[in-house]
N, C-alpha and C positions, 0 to 999 in steps of 0.2 A: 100541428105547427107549434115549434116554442115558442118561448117568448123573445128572445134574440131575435127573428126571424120575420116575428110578428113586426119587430120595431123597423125593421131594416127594412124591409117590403115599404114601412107605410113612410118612412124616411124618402124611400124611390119616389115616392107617388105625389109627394109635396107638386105643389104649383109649382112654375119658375116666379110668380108675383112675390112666393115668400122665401123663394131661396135666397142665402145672402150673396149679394154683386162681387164679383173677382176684382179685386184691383186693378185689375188690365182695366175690366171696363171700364172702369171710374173714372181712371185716365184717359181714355179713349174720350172719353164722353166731355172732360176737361178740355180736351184738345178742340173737339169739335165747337164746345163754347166759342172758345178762344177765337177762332176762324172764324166764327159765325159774326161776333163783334168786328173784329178787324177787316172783312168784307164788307159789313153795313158802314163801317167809318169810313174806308174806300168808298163805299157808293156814295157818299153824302159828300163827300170831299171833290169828288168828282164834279155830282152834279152843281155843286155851289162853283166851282171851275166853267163851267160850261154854258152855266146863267150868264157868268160875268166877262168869259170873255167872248160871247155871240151879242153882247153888247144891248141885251133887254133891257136892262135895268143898269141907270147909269151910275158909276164909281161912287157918287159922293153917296147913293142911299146903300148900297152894296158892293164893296169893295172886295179886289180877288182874294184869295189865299195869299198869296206872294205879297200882296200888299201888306194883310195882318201879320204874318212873319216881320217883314220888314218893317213896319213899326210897333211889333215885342223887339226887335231886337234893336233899334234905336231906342228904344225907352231904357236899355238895360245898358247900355253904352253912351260915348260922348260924340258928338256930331257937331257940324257947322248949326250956326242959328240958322243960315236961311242958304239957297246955292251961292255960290261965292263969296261968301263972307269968310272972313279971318277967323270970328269970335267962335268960341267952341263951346256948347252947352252940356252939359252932362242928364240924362233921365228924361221925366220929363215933371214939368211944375217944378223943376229944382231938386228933384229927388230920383231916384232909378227905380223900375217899377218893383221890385223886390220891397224896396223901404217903404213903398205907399201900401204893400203888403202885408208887409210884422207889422205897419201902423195900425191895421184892421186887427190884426189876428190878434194884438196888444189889447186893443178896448174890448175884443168881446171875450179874450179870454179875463181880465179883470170883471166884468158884467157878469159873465154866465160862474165864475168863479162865487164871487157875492152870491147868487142866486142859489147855487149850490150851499155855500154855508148856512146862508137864513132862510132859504124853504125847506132843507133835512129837517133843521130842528124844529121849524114851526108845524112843518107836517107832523114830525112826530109828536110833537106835544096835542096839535088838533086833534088827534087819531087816538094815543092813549086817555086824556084827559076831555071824556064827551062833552063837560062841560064849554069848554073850549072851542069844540067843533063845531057846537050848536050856535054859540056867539058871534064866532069871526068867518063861518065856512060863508054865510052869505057876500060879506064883503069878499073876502080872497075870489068869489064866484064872477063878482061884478069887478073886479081888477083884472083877472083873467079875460072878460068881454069887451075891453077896452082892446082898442088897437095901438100899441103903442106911441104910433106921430103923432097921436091924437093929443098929445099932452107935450108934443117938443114944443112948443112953444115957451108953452108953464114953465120948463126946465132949463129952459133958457134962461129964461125971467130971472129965475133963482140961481142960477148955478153959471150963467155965461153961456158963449159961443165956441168954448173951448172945448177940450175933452172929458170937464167933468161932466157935463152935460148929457155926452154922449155915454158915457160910462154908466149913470144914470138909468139911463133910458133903456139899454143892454141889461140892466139887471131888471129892471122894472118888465123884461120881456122875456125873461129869462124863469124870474123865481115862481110866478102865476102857477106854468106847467111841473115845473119841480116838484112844490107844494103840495099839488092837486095828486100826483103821482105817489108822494111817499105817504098821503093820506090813503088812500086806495091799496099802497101794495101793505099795512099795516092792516087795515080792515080784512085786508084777506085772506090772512092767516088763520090757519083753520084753529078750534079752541082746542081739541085734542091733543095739540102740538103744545100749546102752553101747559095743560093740564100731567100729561107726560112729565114733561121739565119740574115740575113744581114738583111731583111724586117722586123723583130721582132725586129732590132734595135743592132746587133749584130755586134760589131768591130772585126777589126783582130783577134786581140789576144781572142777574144770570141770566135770567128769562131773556132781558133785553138783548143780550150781548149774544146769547149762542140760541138765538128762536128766532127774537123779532127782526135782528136787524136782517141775519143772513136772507131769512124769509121775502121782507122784504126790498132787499138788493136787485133783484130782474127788474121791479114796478120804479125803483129810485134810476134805476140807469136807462129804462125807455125812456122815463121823463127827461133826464137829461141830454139823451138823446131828440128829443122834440125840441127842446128849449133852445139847445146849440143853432139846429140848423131856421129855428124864429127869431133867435137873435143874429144870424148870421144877414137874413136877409133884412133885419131892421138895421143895424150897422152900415150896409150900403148906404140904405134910406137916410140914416140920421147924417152920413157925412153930404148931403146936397149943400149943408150951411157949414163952411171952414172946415172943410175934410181933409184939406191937402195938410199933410201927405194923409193918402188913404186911396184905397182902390178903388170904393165907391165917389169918392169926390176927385178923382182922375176921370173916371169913366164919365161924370156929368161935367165936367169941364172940358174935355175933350168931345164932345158931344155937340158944346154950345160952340165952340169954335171950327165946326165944321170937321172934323179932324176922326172920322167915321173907321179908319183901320186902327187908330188906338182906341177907340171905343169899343170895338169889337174885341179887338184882345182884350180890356178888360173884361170884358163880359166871359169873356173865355176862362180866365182866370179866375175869374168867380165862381163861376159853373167847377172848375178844376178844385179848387181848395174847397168848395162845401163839399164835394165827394171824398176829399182826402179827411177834413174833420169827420163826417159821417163813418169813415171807413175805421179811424181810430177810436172812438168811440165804441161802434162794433166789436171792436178788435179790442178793444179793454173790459168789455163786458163779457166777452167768452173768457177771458183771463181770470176774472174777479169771479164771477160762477160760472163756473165748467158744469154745474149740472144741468143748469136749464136746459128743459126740453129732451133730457135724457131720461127722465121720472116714468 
């Protein structure tokens, strides 16, 4: 038997586990996701339908679908104050639910933004300068154990009931896991990789620039991936006190007012834009390293 022959036989005999998938499949299999989700949101849709109008559970604790439609799309338009009245209000709290929206998406992209400029750098410094690491990692450790509202108060005190308060509070929830993350994806760089660069002729600031940083760019963007969606859900939290406009302080005013199908749409829309930051996020980190996970 030649060698040709030899290869081509043991080519046949591969597993199907390690042959590579046909694009039909892929697609196929795309497809079938696809159906699989949009059946189970049919089912869920259904049975929240079905609760509500076999009349179990009554409107003011669970309200229909047709209801939460109908006030998403009063909050996004202008309507009478009450039936019969003349006066015409627009949104709702005085705003339309979009702008109580960007309100949110405003404080926490300045919060996680902050967090992002001053945990890079202090992680980086913790992480190349051991001295440093040794001093401050305990605190940074016990900042991190804090729960954020734990300290709205404080920040109140100092800063108001405003937005810096909350902007504050967003980064303060924000920089912990940042920190922690670009201490860790530094550590993790293997020495061979520095020692290489240096042999090639490669200064500090080289090292930093085409070793450390790229190196650790997957561990800087989980974390910022974590921070997003903890400061997403303290953002809600902090707008309980003068959130309007904001989503989270629509959803708790509309809550205390009895007013349960705008509450649920908020809560929908919340659930909706942390999956859309979440998704960009993702979707910027396969951008910025295209390798991970390809090694």
């Amino acid at each position: 038997m030649t060698t040709e022959t030899a290869v081509a036989a043991t080519d046949s005999e591969l597993s199907p586990e390690i042959q590579p998938t046909p694009p039909t499949n892929r697609l196929s299999e795309r497809w079938r996701d696809w159906a699989t989700n949009v059946a189970v949101f049919l089912g869920v849709l259904a049975l929240w339908w079905a609760v509500t109008a076999s009349g179990l559970v009554p409107p003011l604790f669970l309200p229909s679908p047709q209801a939460v439609v109908g006030a998403f799309i009063e909050a996004n338009g202008c309507h009478p104050i009450q039936e019969g009245s003349t006066r015409i209000v627009c949104g709702a709290q005085g705003y339309f639910l979009w702008e109580h929206l960007l309100a949110s998406l405003q404080r926490i992209g300045l919060g996680v933004l902050g967090g992002i400029a001053v945990g890079v750098v202090i992680g980086f410094a913790m992480a190349l300068v051991p001295l440093l690491g040794r001093l401050f990692e305990p605190y940074l450790n016990f900042l991190r154990s804090l729960p954020p509202l734990g300290y709205i108060g404080l920040l109140i005190v100092w800063f108001g009931i405003g937005d810096t308060s909350k902007i504050w509070l967003l980064f303060l929830a924000a920089f912990p896991p940042i920190a922690m993350a670009t201490i860790d994806g530094v550590r993790g760089i293997r020495t061979d990789r520095i020692l290489a660069a240096q042999a090639l002729g490669a200064n500090s600031v080289g090292v930093l620039r085409h070793v450390v940083l790229p190196a650790s760019l997957p561990s800087i963007l989980s974390g910022i991936r974590i921070a997003t969606g903890f400061a997403w859900t303290t953002v809600v939290a902090a707008e309980l006190n003068n959130g309007i406009p904001g989503i989270g302080g629509l959803a708790y005013l509309s809550g205390t007012q009895l007013q349960t199908p705008l509450t649920i749409a908020c809560i929908i829309i919340i659930g909706l834009a942390a999956i859309a930051l979440d998704a960009a996020i993702k979707r910027l980190g396969g951008l910025l390293v295209p390798w991970q996970g390809k090694a």
